[in-house]
C-alpha positions in Angstrom: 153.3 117.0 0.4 153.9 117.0 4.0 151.9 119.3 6.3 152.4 120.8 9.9 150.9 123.0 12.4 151.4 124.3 15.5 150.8 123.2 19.3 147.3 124.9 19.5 146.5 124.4 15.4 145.8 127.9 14.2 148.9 128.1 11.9 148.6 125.4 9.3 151.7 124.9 6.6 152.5 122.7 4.0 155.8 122.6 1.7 157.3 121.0 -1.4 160.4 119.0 -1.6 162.3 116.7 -0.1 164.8 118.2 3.1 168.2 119.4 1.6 169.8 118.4 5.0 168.4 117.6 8.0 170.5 119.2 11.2 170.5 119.3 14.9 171.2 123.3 16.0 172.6 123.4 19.8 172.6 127.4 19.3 171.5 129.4 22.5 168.8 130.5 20.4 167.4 127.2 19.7 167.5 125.9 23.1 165.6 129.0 23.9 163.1 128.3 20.9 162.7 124.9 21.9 162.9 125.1 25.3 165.4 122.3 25.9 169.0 121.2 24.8 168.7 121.2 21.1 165.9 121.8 17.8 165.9 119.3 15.0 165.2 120.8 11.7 164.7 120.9 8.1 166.6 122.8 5.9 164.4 123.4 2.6 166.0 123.4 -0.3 165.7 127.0 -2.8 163.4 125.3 -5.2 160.8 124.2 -2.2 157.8 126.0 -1.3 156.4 126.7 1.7 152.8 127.7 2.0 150.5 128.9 4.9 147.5 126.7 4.8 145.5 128.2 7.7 146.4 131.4 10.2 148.6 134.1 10.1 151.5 133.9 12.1 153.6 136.3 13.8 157.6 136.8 13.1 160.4 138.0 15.6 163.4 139.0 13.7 166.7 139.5 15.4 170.9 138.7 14.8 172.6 135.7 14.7 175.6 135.5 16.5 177.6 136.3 13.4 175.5 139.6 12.8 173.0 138.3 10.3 169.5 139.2 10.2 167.0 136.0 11.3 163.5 136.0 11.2 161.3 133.5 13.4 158.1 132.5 12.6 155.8 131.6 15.1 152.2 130.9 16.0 151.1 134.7 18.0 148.4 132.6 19.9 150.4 129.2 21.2 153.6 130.4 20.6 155.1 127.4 18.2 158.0 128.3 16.4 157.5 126.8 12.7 160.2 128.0 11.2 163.1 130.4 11.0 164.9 131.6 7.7 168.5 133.2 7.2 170.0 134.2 3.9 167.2 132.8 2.0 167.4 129.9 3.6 164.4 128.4 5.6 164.9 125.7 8.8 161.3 124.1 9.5 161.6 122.8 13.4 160.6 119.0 12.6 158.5 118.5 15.4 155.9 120.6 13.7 155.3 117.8 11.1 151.7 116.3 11.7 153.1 112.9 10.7 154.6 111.8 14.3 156.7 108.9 12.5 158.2 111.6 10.0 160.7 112.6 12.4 162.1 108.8 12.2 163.8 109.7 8.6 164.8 112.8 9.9 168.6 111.4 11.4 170.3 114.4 11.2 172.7 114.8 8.5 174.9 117.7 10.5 175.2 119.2 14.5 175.3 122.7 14.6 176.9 124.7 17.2 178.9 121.3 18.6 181.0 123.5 21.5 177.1 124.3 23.0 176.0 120.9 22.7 175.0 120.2 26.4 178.2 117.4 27.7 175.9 114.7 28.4 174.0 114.8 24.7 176.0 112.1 22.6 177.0 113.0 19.0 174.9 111.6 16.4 177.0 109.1 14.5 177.6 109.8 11.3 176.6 113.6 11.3 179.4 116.0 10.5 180.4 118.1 13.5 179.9 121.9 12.4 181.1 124.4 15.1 178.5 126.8 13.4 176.1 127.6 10.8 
């Protein structure tokens, strides 16, 4: 069952399942989340669970760009963004993962948001190009 956390270690998570797909987002929202070009994530599939293990975080909920409701989950105290969930559908930010080789099978399977990739981040080979979400 892999487990995460965030930078300072007051939210704690765990979750069940392998990753449906794993994707690169270059939305203006994830830069912003990330605080640099791009956030690698996994998408959980409907059948995994995600459970808080320790701390209670805070969400910010707000629109996509197509008009659809997003919450962010985040730690209130370090400010970590864990995870964020539209339609049902939840996107953990890998770097949370406490296993620092984890993100090595993480290639992502799709880019996100492609026209906002910044020009001098390659494509991934072998990821399909998705102009959004």
């Amino acid at each position: 069952m892999p487990t995460g956390g965030c930078f300072c270690g007051a939210l704690r998570y765990a979750y069940t399942g392998d990753a449906a797909v794993k994707a690169i987002c270059h939305c203006t929202d994830c830069r912003k989340i990330s605080g640099t070009t791009y956030s690698t994530n996994i998408i959980l599939p409907a059948d995994a669970t995600l459970t808080l293990t320790t701390g209670t975080p805070k969400t910010y909920s707000c629109l996509t760009g197509s008009g659809k409701p997003i919450d962010n989950t985040f730690c209130g105290d370090c400010g970590s963004t864990i995870w964020r969930e539209v339609d049902g559908v939840r996107a953990i930010k890998a770097g949370t993962l406490d296993d620092i080789h984890a993100i090595d099978a993480m290639m992502p399977d799709v880019e996100l948001f492609v026209p906002r990739r910044a020009v001098w981040v390659p494509e991934v080979q072998g990821a399909v190009q998705k102009e959004g979400m």
